[in-house]
KEDO-151826 format. One record per residue (C-alpha): residue in three letters; x, y, z; residue number from 1. Coordinates in Angstrom, 3 decimals, decimal comma, always signed. Layout:
(node ALA; (X; Y; Z); NUM);
...
# end
This chain:
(node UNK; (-42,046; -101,142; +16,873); 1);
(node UNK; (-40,113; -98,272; +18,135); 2);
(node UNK; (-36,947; -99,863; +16,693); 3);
(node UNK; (-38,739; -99,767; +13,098); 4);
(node UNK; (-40,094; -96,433; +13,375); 5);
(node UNK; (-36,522; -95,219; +14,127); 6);
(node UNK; (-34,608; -97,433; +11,407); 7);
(node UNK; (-37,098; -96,112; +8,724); 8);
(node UNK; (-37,228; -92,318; +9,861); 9);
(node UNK; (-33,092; -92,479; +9,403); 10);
(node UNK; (-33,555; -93,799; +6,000); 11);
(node UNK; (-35,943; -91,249; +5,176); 12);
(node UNK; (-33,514; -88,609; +6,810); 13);
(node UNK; (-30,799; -90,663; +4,277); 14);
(node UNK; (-32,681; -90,053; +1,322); 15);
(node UNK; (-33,244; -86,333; +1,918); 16);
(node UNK; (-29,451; -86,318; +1,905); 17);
(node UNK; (-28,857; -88,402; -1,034); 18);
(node UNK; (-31,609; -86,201; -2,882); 19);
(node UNK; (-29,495; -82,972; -2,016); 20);
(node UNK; (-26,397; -84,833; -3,054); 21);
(node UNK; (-27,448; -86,172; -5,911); 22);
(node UNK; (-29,163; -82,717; -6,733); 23);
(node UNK; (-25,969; -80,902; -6,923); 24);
(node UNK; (-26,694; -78,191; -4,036); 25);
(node UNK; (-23,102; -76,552; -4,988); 26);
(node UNK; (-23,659; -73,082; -5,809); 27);
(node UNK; (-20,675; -72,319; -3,551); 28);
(node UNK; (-18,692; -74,924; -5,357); 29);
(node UNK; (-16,352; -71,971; -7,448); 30);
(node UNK; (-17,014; -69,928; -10,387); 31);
(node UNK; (-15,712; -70,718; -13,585); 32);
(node UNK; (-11,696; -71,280; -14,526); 33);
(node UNK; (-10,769; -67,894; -15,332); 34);
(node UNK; (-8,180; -69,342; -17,336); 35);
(node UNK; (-7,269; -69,557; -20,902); 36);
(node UNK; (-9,508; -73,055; -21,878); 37);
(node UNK; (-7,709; -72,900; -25,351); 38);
(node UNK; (-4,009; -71,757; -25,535); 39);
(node UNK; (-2,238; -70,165; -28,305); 40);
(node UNK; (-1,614; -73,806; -30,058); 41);
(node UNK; (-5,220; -74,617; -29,431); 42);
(node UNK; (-6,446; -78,495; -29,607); 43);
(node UNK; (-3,076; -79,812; -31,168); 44);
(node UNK; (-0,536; -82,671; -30,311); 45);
(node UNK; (+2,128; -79,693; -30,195); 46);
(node UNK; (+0,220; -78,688; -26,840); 47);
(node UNK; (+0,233; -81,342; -24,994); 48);
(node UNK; (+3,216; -81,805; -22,491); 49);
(node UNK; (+3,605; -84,389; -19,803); 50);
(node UNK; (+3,919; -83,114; -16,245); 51);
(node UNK; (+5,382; -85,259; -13,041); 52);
(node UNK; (+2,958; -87,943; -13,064); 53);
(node UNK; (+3,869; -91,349; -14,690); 54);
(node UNK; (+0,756; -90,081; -17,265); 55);
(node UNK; (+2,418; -90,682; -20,281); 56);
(node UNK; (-0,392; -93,337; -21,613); 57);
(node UNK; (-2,565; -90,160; -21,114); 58);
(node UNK; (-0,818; -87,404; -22,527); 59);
(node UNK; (+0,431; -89,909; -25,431); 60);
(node UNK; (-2,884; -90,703; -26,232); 61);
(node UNK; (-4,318; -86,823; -25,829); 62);
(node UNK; (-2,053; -85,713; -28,390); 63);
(node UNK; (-3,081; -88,065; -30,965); 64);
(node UNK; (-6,588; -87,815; -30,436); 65);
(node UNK; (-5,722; -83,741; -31,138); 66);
(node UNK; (-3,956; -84,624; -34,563); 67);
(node UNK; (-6,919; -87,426; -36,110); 68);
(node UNK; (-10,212; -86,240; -34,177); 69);
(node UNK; (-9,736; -82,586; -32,100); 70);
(node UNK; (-13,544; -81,587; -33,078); 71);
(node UNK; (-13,982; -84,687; -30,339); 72);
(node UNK; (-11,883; -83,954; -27,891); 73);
(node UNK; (-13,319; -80,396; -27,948); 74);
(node UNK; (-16,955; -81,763; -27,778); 75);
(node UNK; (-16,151; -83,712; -25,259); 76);
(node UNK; (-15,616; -80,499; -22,534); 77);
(node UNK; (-18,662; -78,101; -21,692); 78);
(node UNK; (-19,440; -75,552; -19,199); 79);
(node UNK; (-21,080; -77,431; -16,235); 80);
(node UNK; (-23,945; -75,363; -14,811); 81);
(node UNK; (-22,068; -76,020; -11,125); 82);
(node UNK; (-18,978; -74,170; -12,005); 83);
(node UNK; (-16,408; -74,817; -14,063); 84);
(node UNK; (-16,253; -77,313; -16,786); 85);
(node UNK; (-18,090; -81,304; -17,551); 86);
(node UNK; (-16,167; -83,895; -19,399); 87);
(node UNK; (-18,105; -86,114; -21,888); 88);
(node UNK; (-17,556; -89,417; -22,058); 89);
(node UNK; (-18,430; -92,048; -25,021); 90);
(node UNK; (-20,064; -94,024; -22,173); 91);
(node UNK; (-20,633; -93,677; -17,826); 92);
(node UNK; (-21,181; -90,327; -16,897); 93);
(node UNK; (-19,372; -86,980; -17,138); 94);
(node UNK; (-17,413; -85,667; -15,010); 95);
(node UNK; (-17,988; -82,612; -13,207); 96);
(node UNK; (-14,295; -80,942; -13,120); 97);
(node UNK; (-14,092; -77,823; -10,863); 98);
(node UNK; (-11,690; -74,760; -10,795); 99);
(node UNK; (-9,934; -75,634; -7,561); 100);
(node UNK; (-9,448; -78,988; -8,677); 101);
(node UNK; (-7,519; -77,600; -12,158); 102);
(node UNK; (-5,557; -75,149; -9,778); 103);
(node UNK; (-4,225; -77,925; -7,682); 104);
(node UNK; (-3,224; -79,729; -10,584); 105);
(node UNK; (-1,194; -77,036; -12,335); 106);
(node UNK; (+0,203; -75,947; -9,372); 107);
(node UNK; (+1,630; -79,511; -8,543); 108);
(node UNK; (+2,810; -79,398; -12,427); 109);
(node UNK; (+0,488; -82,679; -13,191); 110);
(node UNK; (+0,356; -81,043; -16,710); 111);
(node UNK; (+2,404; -78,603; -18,261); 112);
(node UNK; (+0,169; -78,013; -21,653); 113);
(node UNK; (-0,914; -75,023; -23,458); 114);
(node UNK; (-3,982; -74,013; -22,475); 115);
(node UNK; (-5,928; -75,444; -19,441); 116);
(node UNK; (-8,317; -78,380; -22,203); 117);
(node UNK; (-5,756; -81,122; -21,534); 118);
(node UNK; (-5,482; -80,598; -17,795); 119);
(node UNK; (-9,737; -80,524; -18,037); 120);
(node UNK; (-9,525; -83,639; -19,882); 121);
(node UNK; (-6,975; -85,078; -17,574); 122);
(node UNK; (-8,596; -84,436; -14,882); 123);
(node UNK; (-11,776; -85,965; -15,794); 124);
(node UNK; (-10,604; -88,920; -17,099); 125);
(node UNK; (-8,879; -89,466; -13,168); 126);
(node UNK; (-12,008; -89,208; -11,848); 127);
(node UNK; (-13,582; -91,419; -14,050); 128);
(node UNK; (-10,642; -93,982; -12,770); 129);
(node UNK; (-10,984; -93,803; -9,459); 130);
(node UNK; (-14,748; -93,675; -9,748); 131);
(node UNK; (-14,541; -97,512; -11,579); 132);
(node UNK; (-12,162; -98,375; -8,634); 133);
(node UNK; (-14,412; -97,619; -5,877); 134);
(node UNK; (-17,296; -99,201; -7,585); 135);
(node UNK; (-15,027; -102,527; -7,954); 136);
(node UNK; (-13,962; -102,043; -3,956); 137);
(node UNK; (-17,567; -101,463; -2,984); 138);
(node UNK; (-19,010; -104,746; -5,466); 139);
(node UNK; (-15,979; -107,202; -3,955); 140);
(node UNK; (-16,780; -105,827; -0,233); 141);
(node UNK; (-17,722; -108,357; +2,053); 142);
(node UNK; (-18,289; -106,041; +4,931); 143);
(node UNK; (-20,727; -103,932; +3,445); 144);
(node UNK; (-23,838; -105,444; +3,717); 145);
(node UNK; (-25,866; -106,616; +0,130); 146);
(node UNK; (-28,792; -104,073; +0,636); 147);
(node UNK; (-26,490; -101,471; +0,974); 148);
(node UNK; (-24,048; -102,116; -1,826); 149);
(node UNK; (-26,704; -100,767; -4,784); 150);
(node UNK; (-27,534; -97,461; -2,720); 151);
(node UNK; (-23,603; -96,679; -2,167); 152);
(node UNK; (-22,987; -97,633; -6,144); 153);
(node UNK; (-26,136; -95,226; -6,757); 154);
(node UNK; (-24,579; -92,251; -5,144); 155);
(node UNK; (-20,967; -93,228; -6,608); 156);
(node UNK; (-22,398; -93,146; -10,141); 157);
(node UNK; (-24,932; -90,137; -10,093); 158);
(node UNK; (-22,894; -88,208; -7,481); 159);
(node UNK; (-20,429; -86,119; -9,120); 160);
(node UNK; (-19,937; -84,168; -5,758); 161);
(node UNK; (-19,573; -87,160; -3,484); 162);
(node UNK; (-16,256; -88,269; -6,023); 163);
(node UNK; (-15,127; -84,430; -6,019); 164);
(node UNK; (-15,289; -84,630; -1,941); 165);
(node UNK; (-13,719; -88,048; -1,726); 166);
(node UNK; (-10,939; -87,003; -3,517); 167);
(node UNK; (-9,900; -84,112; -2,125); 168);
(node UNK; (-10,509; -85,901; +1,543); 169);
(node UNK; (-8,023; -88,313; +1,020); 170);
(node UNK; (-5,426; -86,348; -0,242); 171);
(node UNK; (-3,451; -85,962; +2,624); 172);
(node UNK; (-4,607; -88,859; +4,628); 173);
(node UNK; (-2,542; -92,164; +3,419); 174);
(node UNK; (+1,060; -92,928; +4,527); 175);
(node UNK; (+3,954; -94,178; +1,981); 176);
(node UNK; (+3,122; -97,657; +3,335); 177);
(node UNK; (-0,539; -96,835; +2,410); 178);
(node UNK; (-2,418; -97,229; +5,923); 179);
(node UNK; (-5,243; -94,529; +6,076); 180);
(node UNK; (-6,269; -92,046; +8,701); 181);
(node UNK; (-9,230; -93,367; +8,785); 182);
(node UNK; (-10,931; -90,347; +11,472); 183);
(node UNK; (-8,569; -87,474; +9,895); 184);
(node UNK; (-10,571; -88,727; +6,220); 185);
(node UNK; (-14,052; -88,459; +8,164); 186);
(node UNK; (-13,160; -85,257; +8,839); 187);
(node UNK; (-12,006; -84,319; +5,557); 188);
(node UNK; (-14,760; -85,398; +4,024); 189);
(node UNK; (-17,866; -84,061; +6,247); 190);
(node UNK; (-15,793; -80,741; +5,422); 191);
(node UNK; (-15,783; -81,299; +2,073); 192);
(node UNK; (-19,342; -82,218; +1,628); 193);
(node UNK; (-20,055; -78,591; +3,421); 194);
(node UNK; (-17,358; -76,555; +1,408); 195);
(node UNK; (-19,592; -77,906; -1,614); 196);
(node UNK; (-22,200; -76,949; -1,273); 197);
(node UNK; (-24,004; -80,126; +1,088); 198);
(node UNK; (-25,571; -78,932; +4,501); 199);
(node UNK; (-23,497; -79,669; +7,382); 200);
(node UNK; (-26,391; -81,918; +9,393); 201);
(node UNK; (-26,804; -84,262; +5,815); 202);
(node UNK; (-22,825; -84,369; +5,338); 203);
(node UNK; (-22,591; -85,680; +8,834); 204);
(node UNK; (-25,821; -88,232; +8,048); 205);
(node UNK; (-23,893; -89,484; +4,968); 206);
(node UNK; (-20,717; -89,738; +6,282); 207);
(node UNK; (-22,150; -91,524; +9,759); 208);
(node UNK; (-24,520; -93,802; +7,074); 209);
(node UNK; (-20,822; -94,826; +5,104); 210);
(node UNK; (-19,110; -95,810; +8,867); 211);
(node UNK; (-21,939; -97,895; +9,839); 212);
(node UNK; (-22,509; -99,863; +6,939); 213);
(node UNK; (-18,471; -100,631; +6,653); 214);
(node UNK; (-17,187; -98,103; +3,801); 215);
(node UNK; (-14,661; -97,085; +5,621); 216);
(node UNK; (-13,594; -100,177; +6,856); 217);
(node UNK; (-12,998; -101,691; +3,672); 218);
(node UNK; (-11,842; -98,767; +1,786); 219);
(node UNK; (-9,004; -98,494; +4,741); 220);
(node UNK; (-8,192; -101,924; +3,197); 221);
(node UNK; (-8,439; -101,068; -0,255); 222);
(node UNK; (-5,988; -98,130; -0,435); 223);
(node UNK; (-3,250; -100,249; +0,526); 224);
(node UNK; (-3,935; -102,779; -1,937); 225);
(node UNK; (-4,389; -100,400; -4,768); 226);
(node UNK; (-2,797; -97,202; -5,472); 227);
(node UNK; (-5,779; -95,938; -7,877); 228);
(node UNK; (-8,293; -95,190; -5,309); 229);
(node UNK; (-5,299; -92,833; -3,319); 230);
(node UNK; (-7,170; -90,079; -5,022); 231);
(node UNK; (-8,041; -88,927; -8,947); 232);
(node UNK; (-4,229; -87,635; -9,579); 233);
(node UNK; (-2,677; -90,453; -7,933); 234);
(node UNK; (-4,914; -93,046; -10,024); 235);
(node UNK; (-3,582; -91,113; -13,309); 236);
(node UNK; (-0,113; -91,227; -12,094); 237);
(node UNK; (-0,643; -95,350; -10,875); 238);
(node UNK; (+0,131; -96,082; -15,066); 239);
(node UNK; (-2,544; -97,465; -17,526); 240);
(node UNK; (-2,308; -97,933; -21,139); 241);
(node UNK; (-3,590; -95,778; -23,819); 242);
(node UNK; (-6,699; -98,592; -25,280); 243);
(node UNK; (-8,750; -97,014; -22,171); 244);
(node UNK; (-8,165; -93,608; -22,793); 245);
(node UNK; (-8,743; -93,701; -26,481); 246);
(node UNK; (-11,759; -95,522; -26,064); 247);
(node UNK; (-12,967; -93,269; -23,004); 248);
(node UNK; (-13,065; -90,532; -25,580); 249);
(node UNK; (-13,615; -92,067; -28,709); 250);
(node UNK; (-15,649; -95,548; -27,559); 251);
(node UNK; (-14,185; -98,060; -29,138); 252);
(node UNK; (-9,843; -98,770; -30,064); 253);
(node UNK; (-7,600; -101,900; -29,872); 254);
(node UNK; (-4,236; -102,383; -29,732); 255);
(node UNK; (-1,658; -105,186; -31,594); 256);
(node UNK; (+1,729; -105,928; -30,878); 257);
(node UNK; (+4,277; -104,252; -33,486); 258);
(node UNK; (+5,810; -107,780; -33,277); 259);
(node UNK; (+3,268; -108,194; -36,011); 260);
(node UNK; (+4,895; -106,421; -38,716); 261);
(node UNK; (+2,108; -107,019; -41,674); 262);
(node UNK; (-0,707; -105,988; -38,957); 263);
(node UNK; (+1,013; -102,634; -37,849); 264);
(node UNK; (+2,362; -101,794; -41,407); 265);
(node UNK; (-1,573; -102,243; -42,257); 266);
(node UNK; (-2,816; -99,386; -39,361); 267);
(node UNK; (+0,299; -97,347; -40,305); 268);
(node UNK; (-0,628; -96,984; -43,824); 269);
(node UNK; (-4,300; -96,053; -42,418); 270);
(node UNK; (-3,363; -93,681; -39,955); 271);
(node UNK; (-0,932; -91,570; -42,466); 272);
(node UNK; (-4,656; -91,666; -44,606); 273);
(node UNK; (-6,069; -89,807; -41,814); 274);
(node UNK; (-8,747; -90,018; -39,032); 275);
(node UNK; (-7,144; -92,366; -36,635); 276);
(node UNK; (-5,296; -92,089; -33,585); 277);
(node UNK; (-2,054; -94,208; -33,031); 278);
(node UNK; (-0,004; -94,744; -29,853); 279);
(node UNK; (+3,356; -96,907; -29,493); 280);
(node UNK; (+4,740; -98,238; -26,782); 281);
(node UNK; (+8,853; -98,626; -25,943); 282);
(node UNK; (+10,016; -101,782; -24,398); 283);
(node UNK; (+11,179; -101,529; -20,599); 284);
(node UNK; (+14,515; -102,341; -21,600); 285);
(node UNK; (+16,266; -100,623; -24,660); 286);
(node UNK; (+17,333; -103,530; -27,170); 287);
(node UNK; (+21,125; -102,898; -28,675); 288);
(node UNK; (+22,608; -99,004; -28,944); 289);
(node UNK; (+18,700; -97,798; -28,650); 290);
(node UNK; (+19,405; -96,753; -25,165); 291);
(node UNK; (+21,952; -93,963; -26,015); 292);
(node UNK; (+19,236; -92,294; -28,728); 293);
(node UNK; (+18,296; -88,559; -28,185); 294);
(node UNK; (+14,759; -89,882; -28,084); 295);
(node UNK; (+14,683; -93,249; -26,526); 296);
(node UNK; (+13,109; -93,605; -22,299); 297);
(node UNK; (+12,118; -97,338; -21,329); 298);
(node UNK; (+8,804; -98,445; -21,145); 299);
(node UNK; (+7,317; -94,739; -22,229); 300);
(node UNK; (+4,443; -94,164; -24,331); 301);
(node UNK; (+4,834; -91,873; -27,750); 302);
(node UNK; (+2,265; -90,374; -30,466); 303);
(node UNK; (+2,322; -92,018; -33,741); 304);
(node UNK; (+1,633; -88,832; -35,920); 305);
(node UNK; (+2,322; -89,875; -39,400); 306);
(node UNK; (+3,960; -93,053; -42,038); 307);
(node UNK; (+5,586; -91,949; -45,035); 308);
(node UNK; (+5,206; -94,960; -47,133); 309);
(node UNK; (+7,968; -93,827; -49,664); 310);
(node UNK; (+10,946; -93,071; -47,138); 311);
(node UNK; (+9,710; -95,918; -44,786); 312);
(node UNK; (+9,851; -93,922; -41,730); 313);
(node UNK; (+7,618; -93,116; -38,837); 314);
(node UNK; (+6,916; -89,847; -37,419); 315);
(node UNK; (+6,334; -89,872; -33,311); 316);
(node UNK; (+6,386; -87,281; -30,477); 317);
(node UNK; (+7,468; -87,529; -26,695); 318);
(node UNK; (+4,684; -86,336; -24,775); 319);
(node UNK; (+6,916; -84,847; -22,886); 320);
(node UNK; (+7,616; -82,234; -25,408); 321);
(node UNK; (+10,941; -82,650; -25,825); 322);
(node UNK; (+13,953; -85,508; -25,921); 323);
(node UNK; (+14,171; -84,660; -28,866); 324);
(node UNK; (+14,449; -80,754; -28,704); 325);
(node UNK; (+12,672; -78,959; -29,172); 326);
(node UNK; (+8,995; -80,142; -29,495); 327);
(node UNK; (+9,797; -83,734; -29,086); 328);
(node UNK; (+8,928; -84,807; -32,519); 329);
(node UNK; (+11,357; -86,975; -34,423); 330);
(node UNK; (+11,346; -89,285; -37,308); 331);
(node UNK; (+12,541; -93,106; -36,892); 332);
(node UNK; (+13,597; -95,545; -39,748); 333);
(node UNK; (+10,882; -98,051; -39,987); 334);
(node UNK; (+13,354; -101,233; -38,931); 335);
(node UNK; (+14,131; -99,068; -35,896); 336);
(node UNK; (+10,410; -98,340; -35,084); 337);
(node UNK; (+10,076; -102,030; -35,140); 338);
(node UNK; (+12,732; -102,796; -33,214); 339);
(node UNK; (+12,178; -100,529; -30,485); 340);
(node UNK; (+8,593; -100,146; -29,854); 341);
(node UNK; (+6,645; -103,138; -27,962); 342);
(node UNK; (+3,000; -102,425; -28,752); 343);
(node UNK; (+0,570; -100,327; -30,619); 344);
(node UNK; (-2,912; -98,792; -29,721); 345);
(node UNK; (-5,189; -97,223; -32,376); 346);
(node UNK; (-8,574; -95,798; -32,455); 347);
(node UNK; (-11,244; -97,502; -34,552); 348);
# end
């Protein structure tokens, strides 16, 4: 009996901490960005450069989004009453994205935009990523016991806070082979809970409830089996295509292979009529003399910005924001569009 009474007063203690979690008790969490939101080129494909991470999918698909639908992109960032700024998804929840989180990743030079909306948006988006991931690690677990598995998806999909400390935990905890320090990210994380806001006695609760039931077992397994849950940047920089982002934003897209010349001719000659987002995709290896062009990188994402019907050519842009100099934007003969490009992604 005095087992019981014990088991069931730590599961009232774990709800108290869930409920503080799930609450959002992170008035310490940072005030807003004092940054500019908007830059000088405001929501436009023109502002949106690439930064180090392999995120060209992203930034590809950001900038096209800007050119057919920026009134959505701009809805889809708000002020979030715990500081800084909530992302809006077309379905799941938003993401909570904080000041020290944007500083970290303009400071690593994740993004190099105008303005700080596509580093918000970026940044959102990764945590929506790694969010999925975990969920998937947590669902396939075998270690984690049944009854346990809805309460730990519970927190991971109301929690914004729990995500935010995860991430930054495990920042500095996995090796290139990627083995984690399993105590070191205990650590990290009971800290991060507190630095947010979460009372030191419930962070140690939660984190103690996560070690007995297995988390950390299994996540220890998980990171070196896939790169996405490393953290929200790392997932972003793991590569993705740009169907998921487009339809993260936008809720629904699809994507055909430009192999299928009457198909893509058809979405080209809607997307110069306006309203719809187009990204193409390069093949990994450059087919004859495409491999010397100004333009050309293997197996790299570009914005589809316009189809002049007359001339037959295609206008794209480098996320990168330039190859071409100096904005990136160039204009392709439609046989060479065809011939270089792999696949095409479009929003509905």
């Amino acid at each position: 009996m005095v087992s019981r009474r014990v088991d069931w007063a730590r599961k009232n203690h774990l709800i108290c901490a869930l409920t503080l979690v799930l609450a959002g008790v992170a008035a310490t969490a940072g005030a807003q960005g004092s940054g500019s939101l908007y830059g000088a080129r405001g929501v436009s494909p023109e502002a949106v450069r690439q930064g180090t991470l392999g995120s060209c999918y992203f930034h590809s698909s950001i900038a096209s989004l800007a050119k057919a639908a920026p009134g959505s992109l701009r809805g889809a960032i708000g002020r979030s009453s715990l500081g800084g700024y909530k992302v809006h998804f077309a379905s799941g929840p938003d993401e909570v994205v904080f000041p020290d989180d944007i500083a970290y990743g303009r400071a690593h030079s994740y993004d190099r935009s105008d303005g700080d909306w596509v580093l918000v948006l970026m940044r959102g988006y990764a945590q929506r990523e790694v969010r999925r991931s975990l969920a998937t690690a947590i669902q396939r677990s075998d270690i984690i016991p049944a009854y346990a598995k809805p309460i730990a998806l519970s927190w991971l999909d109301q929690s914004g806070l729990m995500l935010v400390a995860y991430d930054r935990a495990i920042r500095t905890v996995v090796g290139q082979d990627g083995r984690m320090d399993r105590g070191n990210f205990e650590q990290n994380l009971t800290a991060q809970l507190k630095a947010l806001g979460v009372p030191a006695s419930q962070a140690q609760m939660l984190v103690g409830f996560l070690e007995e039931k297995g988390f950390f077992t299994r996540l220890s397994l998980t990171v070196q089996q896939n790169g996405e849950v490393f953290g929200a940047y790392n997932a972003l920089g793991q590569g993705g295509i740009p169907v998921r982002v487009i339809e993260a934003f936008m809720g629904s897209s699809h994507a055909v292979m430009v192999a299928d010349h009457q198909t893509t001719m058809e979405y080209l000659r809607r997307l110069h009529r306006g309203g719809m987002a187009m990204v193409a995709g390069t093949f990994g290896n450059a087919p004859g003399g495409l491999g010397n062009a100004n333009w050309w990188v293997n197996a790299h994402a570009y914005s589809v910005l316009d189809y002049n019907e007359s001339s037959q050519t295609v206008t794209l842009r480098n996320p990168w924001g330039t190859r071409p100099e100096p904005d990136g934007v160039f204009m392709l003969p439609l046989s060479t569009f065809f011939a270089g490009f792999e696949s095409a992604s479009f929003s509905d």
